[in-house]
N, C-alpha and C positions, 0 to 999 in steps of 0.2 A: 700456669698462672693465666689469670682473665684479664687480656688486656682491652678490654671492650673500654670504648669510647663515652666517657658519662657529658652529662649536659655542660658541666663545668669547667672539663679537659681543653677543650679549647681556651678558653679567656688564664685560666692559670697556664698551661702550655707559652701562652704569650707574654704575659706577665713577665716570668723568670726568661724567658729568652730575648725577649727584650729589653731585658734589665744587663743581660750580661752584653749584648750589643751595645745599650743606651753607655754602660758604663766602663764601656773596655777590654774585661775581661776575652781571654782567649777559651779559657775550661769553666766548664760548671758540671757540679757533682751532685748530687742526688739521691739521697739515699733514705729508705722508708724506716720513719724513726727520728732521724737525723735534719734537722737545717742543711740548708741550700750551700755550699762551697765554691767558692770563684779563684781562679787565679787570674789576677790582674799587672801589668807590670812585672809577670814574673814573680809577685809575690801571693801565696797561698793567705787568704782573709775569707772570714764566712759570710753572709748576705747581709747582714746585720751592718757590717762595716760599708756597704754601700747605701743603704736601705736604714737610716736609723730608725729604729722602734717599731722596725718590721721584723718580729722575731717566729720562726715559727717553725715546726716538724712536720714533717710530711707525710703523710698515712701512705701505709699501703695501697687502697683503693684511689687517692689522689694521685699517687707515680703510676698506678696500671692505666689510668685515664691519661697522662701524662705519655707515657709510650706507646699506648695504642695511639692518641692523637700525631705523633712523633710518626710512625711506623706509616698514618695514614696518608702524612703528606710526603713521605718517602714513597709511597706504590707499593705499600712489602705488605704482604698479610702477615699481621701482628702474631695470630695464631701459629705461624708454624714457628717462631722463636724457642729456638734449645738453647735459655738461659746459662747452661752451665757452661754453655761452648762462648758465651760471650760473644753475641750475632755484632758482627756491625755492618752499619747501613749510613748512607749521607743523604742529602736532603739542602736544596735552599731554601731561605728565607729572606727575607727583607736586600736582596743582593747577596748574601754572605753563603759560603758555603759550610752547612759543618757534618760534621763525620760523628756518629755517635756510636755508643758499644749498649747494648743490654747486660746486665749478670745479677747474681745473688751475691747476698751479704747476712749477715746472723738473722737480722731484721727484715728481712724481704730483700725486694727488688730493691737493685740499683741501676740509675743514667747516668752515663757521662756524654757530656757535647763537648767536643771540641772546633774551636768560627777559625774559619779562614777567610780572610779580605779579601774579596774583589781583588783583580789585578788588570782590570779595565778601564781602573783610573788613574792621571798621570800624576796624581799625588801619592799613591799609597806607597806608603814609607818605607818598605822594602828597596824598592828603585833606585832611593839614589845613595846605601849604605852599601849597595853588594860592589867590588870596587869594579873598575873598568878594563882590571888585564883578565878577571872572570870572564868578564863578555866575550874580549879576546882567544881566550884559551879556545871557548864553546866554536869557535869560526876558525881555529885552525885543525880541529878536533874532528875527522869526520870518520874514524875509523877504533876499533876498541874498546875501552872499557874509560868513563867516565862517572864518577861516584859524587855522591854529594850528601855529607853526613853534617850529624849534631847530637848531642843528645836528644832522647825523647821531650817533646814539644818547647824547641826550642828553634823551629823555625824552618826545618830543612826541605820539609815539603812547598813551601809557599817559594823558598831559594829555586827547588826545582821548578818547580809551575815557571817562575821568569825565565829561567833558562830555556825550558820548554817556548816560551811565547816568540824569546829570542830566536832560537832557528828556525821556528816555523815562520817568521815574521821575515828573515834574512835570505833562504834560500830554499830553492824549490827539494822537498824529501817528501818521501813516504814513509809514516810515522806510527806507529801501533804501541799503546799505552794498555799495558798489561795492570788490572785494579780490580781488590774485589769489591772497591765503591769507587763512584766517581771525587775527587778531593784536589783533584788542577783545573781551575779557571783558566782557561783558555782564552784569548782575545782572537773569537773567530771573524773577528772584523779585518781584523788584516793578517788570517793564514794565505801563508803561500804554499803551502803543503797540503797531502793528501793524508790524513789523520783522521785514526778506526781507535775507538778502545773496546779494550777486551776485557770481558766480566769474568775473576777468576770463579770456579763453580758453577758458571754458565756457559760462557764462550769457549772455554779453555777447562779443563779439567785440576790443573792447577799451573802454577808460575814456567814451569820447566815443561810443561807442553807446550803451553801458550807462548814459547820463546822457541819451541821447534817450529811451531805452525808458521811463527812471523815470519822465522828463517826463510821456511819451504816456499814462502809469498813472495821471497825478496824485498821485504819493506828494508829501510837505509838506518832509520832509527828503534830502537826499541825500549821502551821506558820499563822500568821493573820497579813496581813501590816496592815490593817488599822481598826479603830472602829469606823463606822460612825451612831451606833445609838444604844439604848439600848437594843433592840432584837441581835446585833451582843453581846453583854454581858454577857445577857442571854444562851446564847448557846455556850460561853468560858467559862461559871461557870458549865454546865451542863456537858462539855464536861470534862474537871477538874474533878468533882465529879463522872465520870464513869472509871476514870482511865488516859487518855490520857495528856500527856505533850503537851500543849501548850501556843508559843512564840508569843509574840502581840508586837506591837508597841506605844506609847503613846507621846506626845508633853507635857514633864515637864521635871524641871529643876532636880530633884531629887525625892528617896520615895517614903519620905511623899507627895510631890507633886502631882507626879503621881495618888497615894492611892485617894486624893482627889480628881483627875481627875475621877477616876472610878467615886466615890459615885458620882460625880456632874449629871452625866447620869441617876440619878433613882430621883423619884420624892420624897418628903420630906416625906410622908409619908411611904416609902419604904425601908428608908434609913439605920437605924437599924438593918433590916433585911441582907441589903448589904455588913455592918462593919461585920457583923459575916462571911457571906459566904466570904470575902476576909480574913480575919483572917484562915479559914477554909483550902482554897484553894490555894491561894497565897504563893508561895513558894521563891521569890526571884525579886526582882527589879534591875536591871543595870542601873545607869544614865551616862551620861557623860556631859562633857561641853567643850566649844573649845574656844580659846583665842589668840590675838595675840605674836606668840613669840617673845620675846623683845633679844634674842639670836642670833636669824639667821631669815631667813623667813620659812614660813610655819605657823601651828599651834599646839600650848600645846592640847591636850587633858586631861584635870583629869576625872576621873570617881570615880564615890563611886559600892557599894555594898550593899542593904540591904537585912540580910539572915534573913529568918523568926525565932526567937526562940520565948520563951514560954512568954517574958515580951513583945516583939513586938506586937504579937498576943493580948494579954492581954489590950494594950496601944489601936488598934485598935478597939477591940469591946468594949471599954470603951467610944470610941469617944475621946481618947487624942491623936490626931495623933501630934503637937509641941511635946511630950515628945519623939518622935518615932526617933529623931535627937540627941537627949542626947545618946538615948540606943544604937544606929546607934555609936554614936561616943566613946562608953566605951568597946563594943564586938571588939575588936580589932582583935580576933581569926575569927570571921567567917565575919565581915562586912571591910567595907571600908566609910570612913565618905569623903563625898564630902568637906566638909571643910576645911578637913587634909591633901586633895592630893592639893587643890588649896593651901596652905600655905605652901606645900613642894615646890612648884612653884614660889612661889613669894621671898622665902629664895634664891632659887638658880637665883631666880635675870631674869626668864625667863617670869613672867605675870606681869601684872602692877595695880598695887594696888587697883587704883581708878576701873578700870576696871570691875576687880575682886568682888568689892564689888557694883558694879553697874548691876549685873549680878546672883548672888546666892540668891536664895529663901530669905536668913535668915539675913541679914548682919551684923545685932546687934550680932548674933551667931558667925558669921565669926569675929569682931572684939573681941568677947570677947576670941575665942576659940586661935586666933594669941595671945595676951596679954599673957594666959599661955605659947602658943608655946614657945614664946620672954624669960620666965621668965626661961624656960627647959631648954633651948639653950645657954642663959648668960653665954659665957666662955667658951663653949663646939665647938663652928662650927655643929653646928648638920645636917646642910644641907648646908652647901655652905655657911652662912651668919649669920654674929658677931657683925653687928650693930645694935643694939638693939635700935638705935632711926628709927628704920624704924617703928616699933608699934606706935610711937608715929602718923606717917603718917594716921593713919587711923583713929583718933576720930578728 
């Protein structure tokens, strides 16, 4: 495809992306043939819905001018894009950072953009939802394996990036941030750290060299966006077991999930051996989850915490990871139960129930772990909310 730059590309280019800025959106879709798609708030609406009586399809030749322009303010020659591999590339604008993909679809080219906020301002509203034994964890955490998941775009990269700003802001490390685009805003105003990133396909040949190389360097931290195959695993365990704190990224809703996402990467006869070395090495999981707020707009974030102690560990190389959600939810001192911060949510009247339980790993857990909540609460307000036939809402 010819993504040459027409006269036009620019001023449309801006347009839609600063529509999806002006107006919130996190994603915008793109597709030749097809109207403009935003997800805002979490909720998936097409441009029309922000934009009244701006209705329109997008040509072909207007999305090649759209990517080419895209590609130009990223530094990439448009030209050597293999559409089918689905290139992607980030790029700032206006402050914001976003990470886009190229690919095909029946109808031509498709873009996706996904914005990430600045994290160089003391307002942006990640800051003050991620709770404060998170921060905690990250400063007693200087060794192993530290994960920080969500589902896909719901937030776990911009979670990282703070956590990121947090130790380099806290204590002096050498830090090496393994990316095949850049996508963590940094606050290099007050690093106290020696932090290198590394381009996967340039710097590093892929994820699981680029975590040899840090090794060999001695860096203290080593950031891993992504794990796209079980030799990238391999050499976070190894890397783990020789001392070095490193941060991964994972697509689960919580944990136990997570934990499961590892093992699913090792083939079955391996897998045994993997329950131990996570029980071993694994020091801490972040989840979070993000939901509409039924309060104002925007979105709820809850997060859990799972800190490793000695019955996690245990539940793990036993292969009980379902019990790992009980133990998660009674260490009240060192963990955070994802089903406790969504039910602190749904009290104060800001998620909405069905949603809620249309969306957590366990929901038979969610509803049974509410029922207690209900029974605690009877007569107390313990979070915002005294009606107790809201429990009933959920079976």
């Amino acid at each position: 495809m010819n993504f040459a730059v027409k006269d036009h590309s620019k001023a449309f280019f801006e347009h839609l992306v600063d529509g999806q800025i002006d107006h919130g959106a996190d994603d915008l879709w793109l597709a030749a043939g097809h109207p403009p798609w935003l997800r805002r708030h979490g909720q998936t609406i097409p441009w029309e819905a922000v934009e009244p009586g701006f209705s329109f399809n997008i040509t072909q030749k207007e999305l090649e001018g759209v990517i080419g322009y895209a590609a130009q303010i990223a530094h990439l020659d448009s030209d050597v894009f293999n559409v089918e591999d689905g290139p992607g590339f980030s790029f700032r604008y206006r402050g914001f950072i976003f990470r886009g993909c190229v690919s095909t679809q029946a109808g031509g080219a498709m873009l996706s953009l996904r914005k990430f906020s600045p994290l160089d301002s003391d307002t942006h509203p990640a800051k003050d939802s991620i709770p404060t034994k998170i921060f905690d964890c990250c400063d007693e955490i200087h060794r192993g394996i530290l994960a920080v998941t969500s589902p896909t775009g719901e937030g776990k990269s911009t979670t990282l990036a703070l956590l990121l700003n947090h130790i380099i802001g806290t204590r002096p490390v050498c830090m090496t941030i393994l990316e095949r685009f850049a996508e963590y805003d940094l606050a290099t105003d007050k690093v106290n750290a020696f932090c290198v990133r590394k381009r996967i396909g340039i710097d590093a040949m892929s994820y699981a060299n680029g975590i040899r190389i840090a090794s060999r360097e001695g860096t203290d931290v080593i950031v891993v966006s992504e794990i796209d195959d079980v030799a990238t695993l391999r050499a976070i365990f190894s890397a783990a077991a020789k001392g070095h704190l490193v941060l991964l990224m994972l697509n689960a809703r919580d944990g136990c999930e997570a934990l499961c996402e590892i093992e699913s990467f090792y083939p079955t006869s391996e897998r045994s051996i993997v329950r131990e070395t996570m029980a071993r090495h694994v020091q801490a999981i972040i989840s979070q989850m993000a939901f509409p707020n039924l309060a104002s707009e925007g979105l709820v974030h809850c997060f859990s915490l799972l800190k490793m102690n000695a019955q996690i560990r245990a539940h793990i190389s036993a292969d009980k990871f379902p019990e790992i959600r009980s133990s998660v939810g009674t260490d009240h001192m060192h963990c955070i139960s994802m089903e406790e911060s969504i039910i602190r949510q749904i009290n104060a009247r800001r998620i909405n129930i069905e949603t809620a339980l249309s969306k957590v790993p366990d929901p038979d857990y969610l509803r049974n772990r509410w029922d207690f909540s209900a029974l605690e609460r009877r007569g107390t307000d313990g979070y915002g909310a005294t009606d107790s036939g809201i429990a009933g809402d959920l079976h």
